[in-house]
C-alpha positions as CSV (number, residue, x, y, z in Angstrom):
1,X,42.5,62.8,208.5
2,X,45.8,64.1,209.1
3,X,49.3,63.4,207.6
4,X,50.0,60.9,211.1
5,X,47.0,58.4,209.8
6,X,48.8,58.0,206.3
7,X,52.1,57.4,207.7
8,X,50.4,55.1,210.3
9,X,48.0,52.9,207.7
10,X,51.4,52.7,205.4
11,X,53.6,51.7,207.8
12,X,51.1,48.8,208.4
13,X,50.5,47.9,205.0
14,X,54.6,47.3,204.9
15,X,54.6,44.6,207.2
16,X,55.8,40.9,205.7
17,X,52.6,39.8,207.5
18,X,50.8,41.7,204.3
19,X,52.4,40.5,201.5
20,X,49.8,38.8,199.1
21,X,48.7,40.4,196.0
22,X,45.5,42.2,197.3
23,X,47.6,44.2,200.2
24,X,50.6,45.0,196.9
25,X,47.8,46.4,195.1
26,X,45.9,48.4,198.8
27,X,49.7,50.1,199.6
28,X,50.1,51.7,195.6
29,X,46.9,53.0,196.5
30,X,47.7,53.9,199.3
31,X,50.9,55.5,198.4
32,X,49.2,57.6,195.2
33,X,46.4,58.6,198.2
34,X,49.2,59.6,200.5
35,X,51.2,61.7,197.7
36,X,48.0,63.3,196.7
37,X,47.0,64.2,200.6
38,X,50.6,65.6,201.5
39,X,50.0,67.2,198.0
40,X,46.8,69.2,199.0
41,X,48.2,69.6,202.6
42,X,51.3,71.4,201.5
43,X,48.6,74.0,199.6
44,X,49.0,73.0,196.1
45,X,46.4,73.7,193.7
46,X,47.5,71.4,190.5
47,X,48.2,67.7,190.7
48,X,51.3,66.6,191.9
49,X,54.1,66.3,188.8
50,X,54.2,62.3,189.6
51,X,50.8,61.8,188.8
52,X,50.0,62.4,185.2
53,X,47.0,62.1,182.3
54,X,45.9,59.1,182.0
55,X,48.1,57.1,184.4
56,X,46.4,53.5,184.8
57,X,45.3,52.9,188.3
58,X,43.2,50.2,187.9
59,X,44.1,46.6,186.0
60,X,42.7,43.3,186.0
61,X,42.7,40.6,183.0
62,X,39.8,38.0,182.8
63,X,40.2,34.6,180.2
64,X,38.2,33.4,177.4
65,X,38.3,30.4,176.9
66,X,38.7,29.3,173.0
67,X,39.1,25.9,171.9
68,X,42.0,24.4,173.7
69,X,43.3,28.4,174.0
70,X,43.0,31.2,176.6
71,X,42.9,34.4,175.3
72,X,44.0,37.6,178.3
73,X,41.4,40.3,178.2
74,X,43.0,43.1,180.1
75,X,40.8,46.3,181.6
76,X,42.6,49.3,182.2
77,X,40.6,52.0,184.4
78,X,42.5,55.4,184.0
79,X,43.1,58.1,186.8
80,X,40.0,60.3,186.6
81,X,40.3,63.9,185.1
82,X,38.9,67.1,185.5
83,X,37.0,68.9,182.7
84,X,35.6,72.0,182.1
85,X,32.4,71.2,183.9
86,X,32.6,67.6,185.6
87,X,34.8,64.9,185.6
88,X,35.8,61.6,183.9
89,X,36.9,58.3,184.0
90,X,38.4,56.4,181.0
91,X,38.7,53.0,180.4
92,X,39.9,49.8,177.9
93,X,38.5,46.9,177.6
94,X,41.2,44.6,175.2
95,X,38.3,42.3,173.9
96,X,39.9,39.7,171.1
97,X,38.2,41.3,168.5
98,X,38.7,45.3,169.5
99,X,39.3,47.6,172.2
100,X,36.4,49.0,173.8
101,X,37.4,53.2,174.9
102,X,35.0,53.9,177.2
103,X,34.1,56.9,180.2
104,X,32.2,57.3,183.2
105,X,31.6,61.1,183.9
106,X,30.6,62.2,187.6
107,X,30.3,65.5,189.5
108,X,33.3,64.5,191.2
109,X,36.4,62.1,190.7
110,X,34.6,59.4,192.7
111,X,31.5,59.2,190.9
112,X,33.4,59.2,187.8
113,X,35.6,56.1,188.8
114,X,32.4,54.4,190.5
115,X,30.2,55.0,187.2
116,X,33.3,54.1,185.0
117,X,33.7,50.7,187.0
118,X,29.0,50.1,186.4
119,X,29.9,50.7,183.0
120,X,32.9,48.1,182.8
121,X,30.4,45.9,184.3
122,X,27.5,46.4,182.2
123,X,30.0,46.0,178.9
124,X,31.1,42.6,180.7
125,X,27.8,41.1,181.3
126,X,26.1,42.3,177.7
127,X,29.3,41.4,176.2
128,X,29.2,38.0,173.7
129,X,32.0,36.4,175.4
130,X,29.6,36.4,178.6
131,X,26.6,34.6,176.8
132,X,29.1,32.5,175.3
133,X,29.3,31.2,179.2
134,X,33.4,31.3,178.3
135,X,34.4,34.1,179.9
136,X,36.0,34.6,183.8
137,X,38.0,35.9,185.9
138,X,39.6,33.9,188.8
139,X,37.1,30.3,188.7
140,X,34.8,30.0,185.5
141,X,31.3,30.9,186.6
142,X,31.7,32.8,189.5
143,X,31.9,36.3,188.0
144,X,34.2,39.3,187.3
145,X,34.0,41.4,190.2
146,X,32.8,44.7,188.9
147,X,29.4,46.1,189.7
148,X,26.2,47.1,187.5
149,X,23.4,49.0,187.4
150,X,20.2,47.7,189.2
151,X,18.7,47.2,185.7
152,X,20.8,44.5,184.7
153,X,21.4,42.9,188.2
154,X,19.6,39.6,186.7
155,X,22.8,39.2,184.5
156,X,25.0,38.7,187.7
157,X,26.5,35.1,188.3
158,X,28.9,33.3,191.5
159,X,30.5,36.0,193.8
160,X,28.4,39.1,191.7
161,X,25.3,37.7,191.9
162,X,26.1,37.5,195.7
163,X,27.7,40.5,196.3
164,X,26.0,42.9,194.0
165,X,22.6,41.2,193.0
């Protein structure tokens, strides 16, 4: 892929005709793809001065449901970095009684983030506030949109159970 597909994809993604939340969140990734592309095209071997340790590049908040209350639980996936031998992938999960810290590690920066987002999903589904059938994302049970490994695929429910079950 050269420069000309970026500039080509980004001009589409600027279009009024794109203007709902998904497409927001597709052109800042595509813009951090873009400046890391013209990045490696100019040569450069270090990451670009923009893009810095743990700089958030993934968010999304579910609800549980208390009482008459909704408590936010915001997850925070972090941009992957490079070790001394592989990679990783940080990430927070706010839960209303602590924040989980936890990694996916990968040979590359893509396996890191996919493992990362399993592991997100695995926390999720074995989490109390699951069982407790008061957790959600957009609609109550129609799940929270990350995947999980194949061994806990019965978990799944709505959308997940469709989608990754």
């Amino acid at each position: 892929m050269g420069i000309e597909f970026f500039r080509k994809v980004d001009s589409t993604f600027r279009s009024d005709a794109l203007a709902s939340p998904f497409h927001q969140t597709a052109r800042d990734h595509l813009r951090l793809d873009l400046a890391l592309f013209r990045h490696a095209w100019r040569g450069g071997r270090s990451r670009p001065s923009t893009i810095e340790a743990g700089m958030i590049i993934i968010q999304r908040s579910l609800t549980y449901k208390v009482a008459a209350a909704s408590v936010e639980i915001p997850i925070t996936v972090h941009l992957p970095q490079h070790g001394k031998h592989d990679w990783s992938c940080a990430y927070d999960i706010a839960w209303p009684d602590g924040t989980r810290h936890g990694f996916g590690y990968g040979i590359d920066s893509t396996q890191a983030l996919l493992l990362a987002l399993h592991a997100i999903g695995t926390d999720i589904y074995t989490s109390d506030y699951h069982q407790s059938g008061q957790l959600y994302w957009e609609r109550p049970g129609q799940g929270y949109g990350f995947p999980v490994p194949r061994t806990i695929r019965d978990l799944l429910i709505g959308e997940d159970a469709r989608l990754f079950g």
